[in-house]
N, C-alpha and C positions, 0 to 999 in steps of 0.2 A: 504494500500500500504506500503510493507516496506522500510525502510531508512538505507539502510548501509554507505548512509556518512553522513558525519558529518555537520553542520551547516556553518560553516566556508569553506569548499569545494563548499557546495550548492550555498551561498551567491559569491563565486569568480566565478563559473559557469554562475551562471545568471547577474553579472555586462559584463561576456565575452562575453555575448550574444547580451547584449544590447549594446556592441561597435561593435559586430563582423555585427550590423544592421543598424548600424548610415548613416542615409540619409544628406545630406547638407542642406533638407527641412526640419529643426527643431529647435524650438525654445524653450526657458525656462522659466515656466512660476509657477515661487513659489514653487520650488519643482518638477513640471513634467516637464519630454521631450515631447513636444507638436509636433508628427513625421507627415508631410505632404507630403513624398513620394508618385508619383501618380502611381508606380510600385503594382502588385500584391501582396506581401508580407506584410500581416497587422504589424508582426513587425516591418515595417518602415513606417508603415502610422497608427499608431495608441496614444496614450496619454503612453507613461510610465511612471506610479506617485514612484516615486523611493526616494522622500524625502517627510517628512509631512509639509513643509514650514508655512505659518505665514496666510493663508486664511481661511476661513471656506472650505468646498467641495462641498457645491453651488455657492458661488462666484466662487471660481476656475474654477469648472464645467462650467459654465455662460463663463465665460473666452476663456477658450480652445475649447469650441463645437464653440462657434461664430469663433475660425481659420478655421474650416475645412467648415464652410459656407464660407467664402473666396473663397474658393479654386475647390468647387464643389463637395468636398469627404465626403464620409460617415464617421463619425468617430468612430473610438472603444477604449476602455479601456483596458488596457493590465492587469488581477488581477493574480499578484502570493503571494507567502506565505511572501514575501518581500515589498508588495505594503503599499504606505503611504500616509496621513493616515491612523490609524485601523481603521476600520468600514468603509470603501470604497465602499465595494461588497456590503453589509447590505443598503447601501443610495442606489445605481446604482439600486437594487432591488426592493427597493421602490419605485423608481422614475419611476417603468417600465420598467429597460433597457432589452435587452434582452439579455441571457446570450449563449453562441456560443460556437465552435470549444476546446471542451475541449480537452487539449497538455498536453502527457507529456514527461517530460527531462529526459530522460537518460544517462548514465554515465558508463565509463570503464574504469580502471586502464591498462596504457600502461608498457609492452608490451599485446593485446591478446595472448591466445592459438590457439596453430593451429586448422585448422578446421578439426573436425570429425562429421559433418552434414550430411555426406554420400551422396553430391552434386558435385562430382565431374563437373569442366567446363572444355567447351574445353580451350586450349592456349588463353589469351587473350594479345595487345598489346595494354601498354597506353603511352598516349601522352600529355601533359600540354598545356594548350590551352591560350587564351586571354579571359580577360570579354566580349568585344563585342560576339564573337565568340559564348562561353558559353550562353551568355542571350539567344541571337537568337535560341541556338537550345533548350534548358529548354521549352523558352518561349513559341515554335511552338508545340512541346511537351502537356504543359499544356494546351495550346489556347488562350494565353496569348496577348493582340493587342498589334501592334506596338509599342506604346508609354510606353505602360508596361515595353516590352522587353529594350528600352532606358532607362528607369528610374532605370530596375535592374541592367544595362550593367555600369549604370554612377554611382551606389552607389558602386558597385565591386572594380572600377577603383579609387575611390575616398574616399575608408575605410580607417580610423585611423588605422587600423591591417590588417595584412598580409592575403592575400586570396589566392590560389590558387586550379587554374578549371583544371580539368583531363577528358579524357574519355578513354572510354576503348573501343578499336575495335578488330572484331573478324579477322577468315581467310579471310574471302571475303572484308575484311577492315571498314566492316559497323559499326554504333558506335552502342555498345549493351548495353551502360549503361554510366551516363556519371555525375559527383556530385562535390563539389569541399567545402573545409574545409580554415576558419578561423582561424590562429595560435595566440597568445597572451600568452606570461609567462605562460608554461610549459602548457598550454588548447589548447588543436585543436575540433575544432567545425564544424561536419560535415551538411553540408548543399546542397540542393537541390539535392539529390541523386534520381537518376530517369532511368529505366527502359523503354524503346519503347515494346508495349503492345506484341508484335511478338517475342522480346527478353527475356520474362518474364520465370519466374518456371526454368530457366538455370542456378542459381548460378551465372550470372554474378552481381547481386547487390553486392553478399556478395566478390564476389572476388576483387569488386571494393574497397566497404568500405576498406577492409583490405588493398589494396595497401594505398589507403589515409591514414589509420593512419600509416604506415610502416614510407610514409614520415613525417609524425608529431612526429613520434617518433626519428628520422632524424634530424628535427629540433629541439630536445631537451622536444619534450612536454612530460607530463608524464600522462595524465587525456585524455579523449577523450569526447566529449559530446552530445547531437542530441535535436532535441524538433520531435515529431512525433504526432499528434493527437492520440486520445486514440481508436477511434474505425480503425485503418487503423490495423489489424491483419497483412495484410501478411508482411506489412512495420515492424511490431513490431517482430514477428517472426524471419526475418531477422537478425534485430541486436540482437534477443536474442541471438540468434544462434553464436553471434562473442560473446557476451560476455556483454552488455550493459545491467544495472539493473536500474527501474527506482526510479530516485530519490526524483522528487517534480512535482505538477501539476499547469498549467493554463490555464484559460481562459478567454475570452472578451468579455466584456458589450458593448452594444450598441445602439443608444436610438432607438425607432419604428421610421417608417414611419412619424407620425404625430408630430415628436419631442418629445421634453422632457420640462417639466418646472419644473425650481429649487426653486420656491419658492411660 
């Protein structure tokens, strides 16, 4: 995979990330964000080990799995090329965990180019919406239960950085695409950008992302940035197609069924 940025861009992208996700169910425990959101979004319900703190990483480990028995949640390990301790993924492997949803980040220097994809859409009109508002319709969208859609509506409304939710409706007024972006020191981060299955192969994803970063560029951001799983093609397409190149990958450990023992 190539890397046309730089380490230092990479590293302020993925701290943007990890605030643009910050649940008020989270705790610190030696170096990790121990994230216990009970919303669908593993990046807010899952371990971010973001310092090498002062434990071993089976005591730790031992630590942070015993929160999410608390709580009822399955838990996961966030691993990217910044996770701490070294040798993190290497023990989680050992241990069994199993390894999931391989993501990756991609990244674009604002302003894009216009689009010449050859996807003309029809007229779209968007509108800025509320978190309540957004959850509910993402939520019903992906299939997301009730308490899901609450828990992402209450992290939206309650982030340390700026969020806002857009949709985009067509002539008949129906919403044909609808995503909303995290802004923080000159980084806008686009997030849950989503398509209704009838809406799809029309250009309106792409006509949306670009309005969202129009306004982050609005806002002074200068970087734009996304996390996509690695096998979703037509989502990666899409933002090829604006302009987004990927820059680092991750993905999450998670112990089996039958637990995990650390020692």
């Amino acid at each position: 995979m190539s890397q046309p940025f730089d380490d230092e861009l990479q590293a302020r992208v993925e701290d943007a990330g990890i605030n643009a996700s910050a649940p008020r169910e989270q705790l610190w425990i030696d170096g990790w964000l121990v994230r216990r959101c009970p919303g669908k979004a593993k990046r807010a319900r899952c371990i971010q080990a973001v310092a090498p703190g002062r434990m071993g990483i089976d005591d730790k480990l031992a630590r942070s799995l015993s929160l999410y028995d608390d709580v009822g949640l399955r838990p996961f390990i966030r691993i990217t090329p910044f996770s701490q301790p070294r040798g993190l993924d290497a023990r989680l492997e050992q241990l069994g965990m199993e390894r999931i949803d391989d993501t990756r980040v991609m990244i674009v220097a604002l302003p894009v180019a216009r689009s010449h994809d050859g996807r003309p859409c029809a007229p779209l009109r968007y509108e800025t919406t509320d978190a309540d508002t957004f959850s509910r319709w993402v939520g019903a969208e992906r299939g997301s239960t009730p308490s899901e859609q609450l828990a992402h509506a209450a992290r939206l409304r309650e982030s340390p950085v700026k969020h806002v939710a857009v949709f985009a409706r067509d002539h008949a007024d129906r919403v044909v695409a609808g995503g909303q972006m995290a802004i923080e020191q000159q980084l806008a981060g686009l997030y849950d950008v989503n398509t209704p299955p009838a809406a799809r192969r029309l250009g309106h994803a792409n006509a949306l992302c670009r309005h969202l970063l129009t306004l982050a560029e609005q806002e002074g951001a200068r970087w734009a940035y996304l996390q996509v799983e690695a096998d979703n093609a037509a989502a990666r397409s899409v933002y090829g197609r604006i302009g987004f190149t990927d820059a680092y990958s991750y993905h999450y450990r998670s112990p089996p069924a039958t637990g995990v023992r650390t020692s």
